[in-house]
C-alpha positions, 0 to 999 in steps of 0.5 A: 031022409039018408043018414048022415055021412058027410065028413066035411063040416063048414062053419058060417059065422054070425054077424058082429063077429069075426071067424076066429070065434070058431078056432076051437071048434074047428080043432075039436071037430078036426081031431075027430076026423071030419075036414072043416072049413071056416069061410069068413063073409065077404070083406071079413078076410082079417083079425077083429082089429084091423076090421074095426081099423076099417069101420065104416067100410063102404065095401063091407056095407054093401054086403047082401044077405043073398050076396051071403047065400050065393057065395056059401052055395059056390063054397059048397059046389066046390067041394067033393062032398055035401057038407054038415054046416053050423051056423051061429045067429046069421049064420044059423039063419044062412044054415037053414036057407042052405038046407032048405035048398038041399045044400046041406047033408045036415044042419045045426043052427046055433041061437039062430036068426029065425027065417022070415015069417017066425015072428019075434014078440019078445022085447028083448030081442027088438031091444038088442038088435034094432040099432044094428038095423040103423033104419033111420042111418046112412046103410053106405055105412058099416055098424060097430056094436058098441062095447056097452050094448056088447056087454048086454046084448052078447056077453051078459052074465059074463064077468067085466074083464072077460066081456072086455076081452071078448070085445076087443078079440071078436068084436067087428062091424057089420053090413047094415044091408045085410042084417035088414036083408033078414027081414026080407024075402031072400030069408025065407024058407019053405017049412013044409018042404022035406029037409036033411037033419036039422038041430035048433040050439037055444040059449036059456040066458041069450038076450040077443035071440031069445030061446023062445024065439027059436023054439017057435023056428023049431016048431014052424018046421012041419014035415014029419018025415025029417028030422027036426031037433031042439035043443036048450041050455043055459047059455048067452049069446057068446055060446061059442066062446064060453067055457062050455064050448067043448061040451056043446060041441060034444052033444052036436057032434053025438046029434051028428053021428045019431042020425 
């Protein structure tokens, strides 16, 4: 495949999170000349406050994982250039399917969701993420996180007041619909077809995606002629907001322009 040229960057945030977790990111990768774009999902226009002010919104509830993958395919259609996108967790998960259908001049997806067929065997990750499921819950209904499973599942290792703070700044709820839609076929990928660059970052310390579990993502990918990276550090599920956010940005940006 080409190298990658592209000097447009969009970001796809995760589930339970607001945009806003991106802020640094999107400083760092603009002062290095690259045009990025950070486009909430679909009823996620507004501040982690007044989202949760809303909980349970019927029209957020009615999010789709290909409502999802629709409107970040008519964001990319829009736009002078193919872009590079990183995804973190769901949106590693959207990154993938994105590049799978050449939509994508590279992808990075950040302790990601895995496409459907990468089974998960590790307890961990049913533990952190069946209540968002809500399979015996009314799905009209959006999922807040509660601050207790916030502190285990996305923030654990960290100190009591910087998980607290983490939570009121970027804790929101979610589409049940959406989070069930991972499971389905519109999650799928075709692992054999040819792909633009793609790099799977793994979080030693996730408890939420267990590194494991994206290393057996990386190892699904099967066509030697693409370029497929692995990468994993000792990080938590809150990668994007932890103090080494700048270094992780710096390695993927070093990936970018290696290939």
């Amino acid at each position: 495949m080409a190298r990658i040229t592209s000097k447009t960057i969009l970001f796809i945030t995760g589930a339970f999170i607001d945009h806003r977790c991106w802020d640094n990111w999107k400083q760092f990768f603009h002062h290095k000349g690259y045009r990025v774009i950070v486009a909430p999902w679909p009823a996620k226009d507004a501040d982690a406050e007044t989202l949760r002010g809303r909980h349970p919104d019927p029209v957020l509830a009615a999010v789709t994982i290909r409502e999802l993958i629709s409107y970040y395919a008519a964001i990319i259609h829009g736009l002078p250039e193919t872009p590079i996108v990183i995804g973190h967790s769901f949106g590693g998960l959207l990154t993938q399917i994105l590049l799978n259908r050449d939509l994508a001049a590279a992808g990075i997806a950040i302790h990601s969701v895995p496409p459907r067929g990468v089974i998960a065997w590790e307890p961990r990750f049913y533990l952190s993420n069946t209540a968002a499921l809500g399979l015996f819950t009314d799905i009209s209904k959006t999922y807040l996180m509660p601050f207790k499973s916030w502190r285990k599942v996305f923030t654990n290792g960290m100190p009591f007041e910087d998980q607290q703070e983490s939570y009121y700044d970027h804790c929101i709820p979610e589409s049940k619909r959406a989070i069930r839609g991972g499971l389905g076929p519109a999650a799928k990928v075709n692992f054999k077809k040819p792909h633009e660059p793609l790099l799977i970052v793994a979080g030693s310390n996730d408890h939420c995606i267990p590194w494991t579990l994206n290393r057996r993502n990386f190892r699904a990918y099967q066509h030697k002629g693409s370029v497929t990276d692995f990468i994993v550090k000792p990080r938590n599920h809150y990668v994007l907001g932890l103090p080494t956010w700048e270094d992780d940005a710096s390695e993927i940006l070093e990936w970018i322009k290696n290939h």
